[in-house]
C-alpha positions in Angstrom: -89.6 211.2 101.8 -87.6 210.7 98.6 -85.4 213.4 97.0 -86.5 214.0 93.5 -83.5 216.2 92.2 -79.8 216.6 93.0 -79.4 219.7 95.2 -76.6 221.3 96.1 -77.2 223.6 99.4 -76.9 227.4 98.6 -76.6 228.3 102.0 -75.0 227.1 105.1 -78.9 226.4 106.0 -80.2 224.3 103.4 -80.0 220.9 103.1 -77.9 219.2 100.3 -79.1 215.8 98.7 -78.9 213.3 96.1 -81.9 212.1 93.9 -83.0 209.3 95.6 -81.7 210.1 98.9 -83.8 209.5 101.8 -85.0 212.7 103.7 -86.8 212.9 107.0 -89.1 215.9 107.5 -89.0 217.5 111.2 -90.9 220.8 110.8 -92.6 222.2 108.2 -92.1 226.3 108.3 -94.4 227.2 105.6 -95.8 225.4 102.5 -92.6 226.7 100.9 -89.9 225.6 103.4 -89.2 221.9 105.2 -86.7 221.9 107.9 -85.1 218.1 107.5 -82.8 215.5 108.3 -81.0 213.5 104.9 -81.2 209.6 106.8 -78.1 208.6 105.7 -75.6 210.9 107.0 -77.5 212.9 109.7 -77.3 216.2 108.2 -79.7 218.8 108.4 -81.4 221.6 107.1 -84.0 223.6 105.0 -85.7 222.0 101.5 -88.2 223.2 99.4 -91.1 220.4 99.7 -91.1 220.5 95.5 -87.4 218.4 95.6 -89.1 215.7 98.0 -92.1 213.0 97.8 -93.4 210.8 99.9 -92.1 207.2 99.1 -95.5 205.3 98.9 -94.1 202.3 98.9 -92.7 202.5 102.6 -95.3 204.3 103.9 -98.0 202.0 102.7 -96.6 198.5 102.1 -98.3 196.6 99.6 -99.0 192.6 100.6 -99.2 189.8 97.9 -102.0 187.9 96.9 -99.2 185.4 97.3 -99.1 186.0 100.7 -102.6 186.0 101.6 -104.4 182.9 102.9 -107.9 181.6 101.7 -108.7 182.6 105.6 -107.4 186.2 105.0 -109.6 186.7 101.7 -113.0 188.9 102.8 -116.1 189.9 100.7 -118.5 192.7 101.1 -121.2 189.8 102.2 -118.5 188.8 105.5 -119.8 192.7 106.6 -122.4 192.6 109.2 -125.3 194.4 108.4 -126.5 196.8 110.4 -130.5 196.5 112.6 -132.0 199.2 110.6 -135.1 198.2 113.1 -134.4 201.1 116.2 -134.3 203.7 113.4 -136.8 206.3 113.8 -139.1 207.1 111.3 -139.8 210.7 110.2 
């Protein structure tokens, strides 16, 4: 997860963080509470799941047409089709 806001921990509990700042979740207590780790210095503590996202980009890497061969480029028509032949008729 991302931190979305600066937050500076109220209690010896909660978690402080930079925007921007990596955050690990390890436990979510309630829909209302996360119990987490900040990656960078190891720290832990409670945050409220509104101050983090998820960071799509890491999560779900995104490859380059670039990247991709002629070999790795698929159409619907590549899909094998299924032997609608055994189906039973009603």
């Amino acid at each position: 997860m991302i931190a979305t806001t600066n937050y500076t921990a109220q209690r010896p509990e909660e978690l402080s963080f930079s925007r921007n700042d990596k955050i690990k979740i390890l436990k979510r207590e309630s829909h209302l509470l996360w119990y987490a780790e900040h990656v960078q210095t190891g720290t832990r503590g409670y945050v409220s799941p509104t101050r983090v996202h998820i960071n799509a980009k890491e999560t779900y890497p995104q490859v380059h047409k670039s990247a991709m061969s002629s070999t790795d480029a698929h159409s619907i028509s590549d899909i094998p089709r299924l032997d609608n032949s055994s189906r039973r008729s009603a």
